[in-house]
C-alpha positions in Angstrom: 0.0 0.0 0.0 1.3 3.1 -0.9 2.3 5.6 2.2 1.5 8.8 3.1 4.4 11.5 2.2 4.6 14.4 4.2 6.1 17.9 3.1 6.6 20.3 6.1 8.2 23.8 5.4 8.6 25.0 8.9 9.5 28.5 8.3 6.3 28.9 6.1 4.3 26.6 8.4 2.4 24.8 5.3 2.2 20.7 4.6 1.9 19.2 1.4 0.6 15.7 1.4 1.0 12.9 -1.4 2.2 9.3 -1.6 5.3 7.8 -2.1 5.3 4.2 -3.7 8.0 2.5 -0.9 8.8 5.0 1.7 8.0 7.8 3.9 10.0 10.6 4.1 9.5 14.2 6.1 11.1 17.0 4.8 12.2 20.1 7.2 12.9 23.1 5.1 15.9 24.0 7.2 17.2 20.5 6.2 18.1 19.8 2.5 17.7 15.7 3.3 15.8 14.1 5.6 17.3 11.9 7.3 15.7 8.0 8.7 16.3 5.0 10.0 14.9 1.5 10.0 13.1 -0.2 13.2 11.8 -3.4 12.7 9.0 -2.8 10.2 8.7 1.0 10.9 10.5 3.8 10.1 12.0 6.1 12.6 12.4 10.2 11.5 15.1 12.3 13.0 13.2 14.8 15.8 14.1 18.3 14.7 12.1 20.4 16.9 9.8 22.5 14.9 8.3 24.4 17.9 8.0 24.8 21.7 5.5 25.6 23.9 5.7 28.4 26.8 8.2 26.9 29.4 6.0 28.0 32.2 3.2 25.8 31.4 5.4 22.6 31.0 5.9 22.3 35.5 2.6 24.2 35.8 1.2 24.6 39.5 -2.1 24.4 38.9 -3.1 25.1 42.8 -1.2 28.6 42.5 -3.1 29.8 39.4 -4.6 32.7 38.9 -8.1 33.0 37.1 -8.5 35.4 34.8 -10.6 36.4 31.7 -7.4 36.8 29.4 -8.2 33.1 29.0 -6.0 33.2 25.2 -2.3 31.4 26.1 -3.2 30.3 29.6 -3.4 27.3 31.6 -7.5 26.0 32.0 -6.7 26.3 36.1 -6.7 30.1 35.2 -10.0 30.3 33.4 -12.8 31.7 34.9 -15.5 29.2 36.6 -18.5 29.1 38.8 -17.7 28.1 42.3 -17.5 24.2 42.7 -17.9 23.6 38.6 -15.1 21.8 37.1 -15.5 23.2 33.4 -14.8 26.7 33.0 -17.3 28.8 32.1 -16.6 29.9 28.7 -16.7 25.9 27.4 -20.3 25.5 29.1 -20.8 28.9 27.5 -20.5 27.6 23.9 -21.9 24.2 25.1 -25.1 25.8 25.6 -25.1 28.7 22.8 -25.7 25.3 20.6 -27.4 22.9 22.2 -30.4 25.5 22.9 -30.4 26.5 19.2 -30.7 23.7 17.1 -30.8 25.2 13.8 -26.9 26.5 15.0 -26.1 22.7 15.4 -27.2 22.3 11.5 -25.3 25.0 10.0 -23.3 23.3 7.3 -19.4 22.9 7.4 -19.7 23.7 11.0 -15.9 23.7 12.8 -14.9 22.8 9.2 -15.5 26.9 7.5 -13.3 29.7 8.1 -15.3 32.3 10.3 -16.4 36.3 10.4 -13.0 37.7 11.2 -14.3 41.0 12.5 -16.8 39.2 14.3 -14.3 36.9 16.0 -12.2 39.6 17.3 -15.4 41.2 18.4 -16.1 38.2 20.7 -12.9 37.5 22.0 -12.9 41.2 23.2 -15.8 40.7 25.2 -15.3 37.6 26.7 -12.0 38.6 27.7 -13.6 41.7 29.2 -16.1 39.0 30.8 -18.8 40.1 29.0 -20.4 36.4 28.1 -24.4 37.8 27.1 -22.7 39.1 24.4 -22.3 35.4 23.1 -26.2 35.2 23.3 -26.4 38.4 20.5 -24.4 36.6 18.0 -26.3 34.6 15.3 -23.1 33.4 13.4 -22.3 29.8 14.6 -19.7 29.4 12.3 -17.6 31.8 14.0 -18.6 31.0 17.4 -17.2 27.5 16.5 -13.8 29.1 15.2 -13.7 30.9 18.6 -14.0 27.5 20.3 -11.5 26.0 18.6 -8.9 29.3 18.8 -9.4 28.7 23.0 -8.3 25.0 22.5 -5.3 25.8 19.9 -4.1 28.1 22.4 -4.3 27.0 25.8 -1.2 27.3 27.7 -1.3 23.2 28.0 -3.3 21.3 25.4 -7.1 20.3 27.5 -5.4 16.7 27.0 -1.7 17.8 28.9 1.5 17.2 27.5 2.3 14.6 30.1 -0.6 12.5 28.4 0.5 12.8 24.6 2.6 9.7 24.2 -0.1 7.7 26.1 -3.1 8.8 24.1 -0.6 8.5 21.1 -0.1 4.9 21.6 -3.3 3.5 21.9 -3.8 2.7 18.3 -0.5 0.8 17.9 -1.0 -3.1 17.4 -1.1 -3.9 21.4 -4.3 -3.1 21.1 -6.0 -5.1 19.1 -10.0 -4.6 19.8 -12.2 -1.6 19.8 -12.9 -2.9 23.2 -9.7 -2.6 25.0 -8.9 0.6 22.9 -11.5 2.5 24.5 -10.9 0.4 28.2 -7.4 2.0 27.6 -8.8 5.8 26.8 -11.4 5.3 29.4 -8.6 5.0 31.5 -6.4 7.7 30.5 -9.0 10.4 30.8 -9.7 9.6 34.7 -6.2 9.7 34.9 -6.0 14.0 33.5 -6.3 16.4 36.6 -10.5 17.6 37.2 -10.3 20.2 35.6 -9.2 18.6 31.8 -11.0 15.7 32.9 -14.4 16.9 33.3 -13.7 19.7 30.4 -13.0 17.4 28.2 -15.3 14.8 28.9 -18.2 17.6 28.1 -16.4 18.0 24.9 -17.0 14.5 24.1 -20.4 14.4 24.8 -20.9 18.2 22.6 -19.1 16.4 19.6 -21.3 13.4 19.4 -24.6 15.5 19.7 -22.9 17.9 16.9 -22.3 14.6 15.0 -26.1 13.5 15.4 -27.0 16.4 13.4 -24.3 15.1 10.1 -27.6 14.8 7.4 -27.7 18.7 8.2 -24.1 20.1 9.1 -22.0 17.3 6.7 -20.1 16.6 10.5 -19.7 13.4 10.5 -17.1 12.1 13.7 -14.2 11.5 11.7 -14.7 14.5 10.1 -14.9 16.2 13.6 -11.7 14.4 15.3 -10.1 15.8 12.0 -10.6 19.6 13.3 -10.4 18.7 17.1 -7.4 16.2 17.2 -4.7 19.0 16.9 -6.1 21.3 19.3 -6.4 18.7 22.2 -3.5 16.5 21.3 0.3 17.9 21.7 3.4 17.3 23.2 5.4 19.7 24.8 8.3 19.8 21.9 6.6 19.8 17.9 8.4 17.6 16.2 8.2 16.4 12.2 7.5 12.8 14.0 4.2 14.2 15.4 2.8 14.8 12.0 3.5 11.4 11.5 1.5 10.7 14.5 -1.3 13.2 13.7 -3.6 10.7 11.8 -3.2 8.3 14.6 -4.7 10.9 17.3 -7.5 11.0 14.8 -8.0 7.8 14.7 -8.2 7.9 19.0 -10.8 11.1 19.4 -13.0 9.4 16.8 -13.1 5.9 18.7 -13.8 8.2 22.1 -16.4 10.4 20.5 -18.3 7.8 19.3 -18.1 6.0 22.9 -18.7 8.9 24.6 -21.1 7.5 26.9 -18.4 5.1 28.0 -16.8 8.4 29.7 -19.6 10.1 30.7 
């Protein structure tokens, strides 16, 4: 079968995807050959670091955090929450702003279209003001869904920690043979994130699948969801060329818990 080829220009930050007939190769732009190796059966790419995330955030004490409604680039122990909730208000926030208006749920392309970029800037002014009724005014879903996804892609720690990356990575490699034991092994790995992710991201879960059940209308279906989510929740504290590599594979894991999302309920 042929493989999947991978082109990453890191100063430009694009991909380019194709096939190769035998091989897989990554290509760094700072690096006129890419260099591999053979393990076994698989091939192993040399980790150039493409990227970092904020040093702070990698020995993060969540019990000294701060909250605040500059929620962009900081740790979920620092976003604003209702006294004894464990998912911060703005995610329940967006929760709601679909689930009570169906026809938002059934808006075509949704998470998948590019939203209103005035509008987006608009909301992230407010809600960073903590002005969350102005979410209620807005009648653009698609953007609202962009906003969601800008909170995740920035978030000081990925909802899923960087402690947990290798360990959700791995549970679509052969030792896991069943659908069964796959999820027995995420079900496990989600009690194991502190409350906070936990419970976030469990609600997550359960706002995908209902998002799902509404495919005939929004063309959403969960695979087509983990696609958009995946990078936002999933990612190691260094960015390396091997974790586009792994990318599909992360996929593959938020579709199997999405659509078992009861399981972790």
């Amino acid at each position: 079968m042929d493989a999947l080829f991978i082109g990453i220009d890191a100063e430009l930050k694009t991909f380019i995807l194709g096939v190769l007939p035998t091989e897989i190769r990554l290509y760094d732009s700072q690096r006129p050959t890419p260099s591999t190796s053979i393990v076994g059966v698989k091939k192993q790419f040399t980790k150039d670091v493409l990227s970092t995330s904020n040093e702070k955030y990698k020995e993060f004490d969540a019990t000294q955090a701060v909250q605040t409604y500059e929620i962009f680039g900081k740790h979920i122990s620092e976003f604003p929450r209702e006294e004894g909730e464990s998912v911060p208000e703005v995610f329940t926030l967006i929760f709601e702003y679909f689930q009570q208006n169906e026809q938002f749920m059934q808006k075509e392309g949704i998470f998948r279209l590019a939203g209103n970029t005035k509008l987006l800037k608009e909301i992230e002014e407010n809600i960073c003001k903590g002005n969350y009724g102005f979410l209620a005014e807005v009648e653009d879903p698609i953007t609202v869904a962009v906003f969601l996804k800008k909170i995740l892609r920035e978030m000081g720690e990925p909802l899923c920690t960087f402690d947990a990356y290798c360990k959700f990575k791995d549970i679509n490699d052969e030792k896991c043979s069943c659908t069964e034991e796959k999820v027995d092994v995420a079900h496990s790995l989600v009690e194991s994130l502190p409350e906070l992710n936990r419970e976030t991201f469990k609600s997550l879960l359960r706002f995908l699948k209902v998002i799902s059940e509404n495919q005939v209308q929004n063309k959403m279906k969960i695979n087509s969801l983990a696609i958009v989510f995946a990078p936002n929740l999933f990612k190691g504290f260094e960015v390396t060329p091997n974790d586009m590599i792994y990318a599909q594979v992360l996929v593959k894991t938020l579709t199997l818990m999405i659509a078992n999302y009861s399981l972790f309920d």
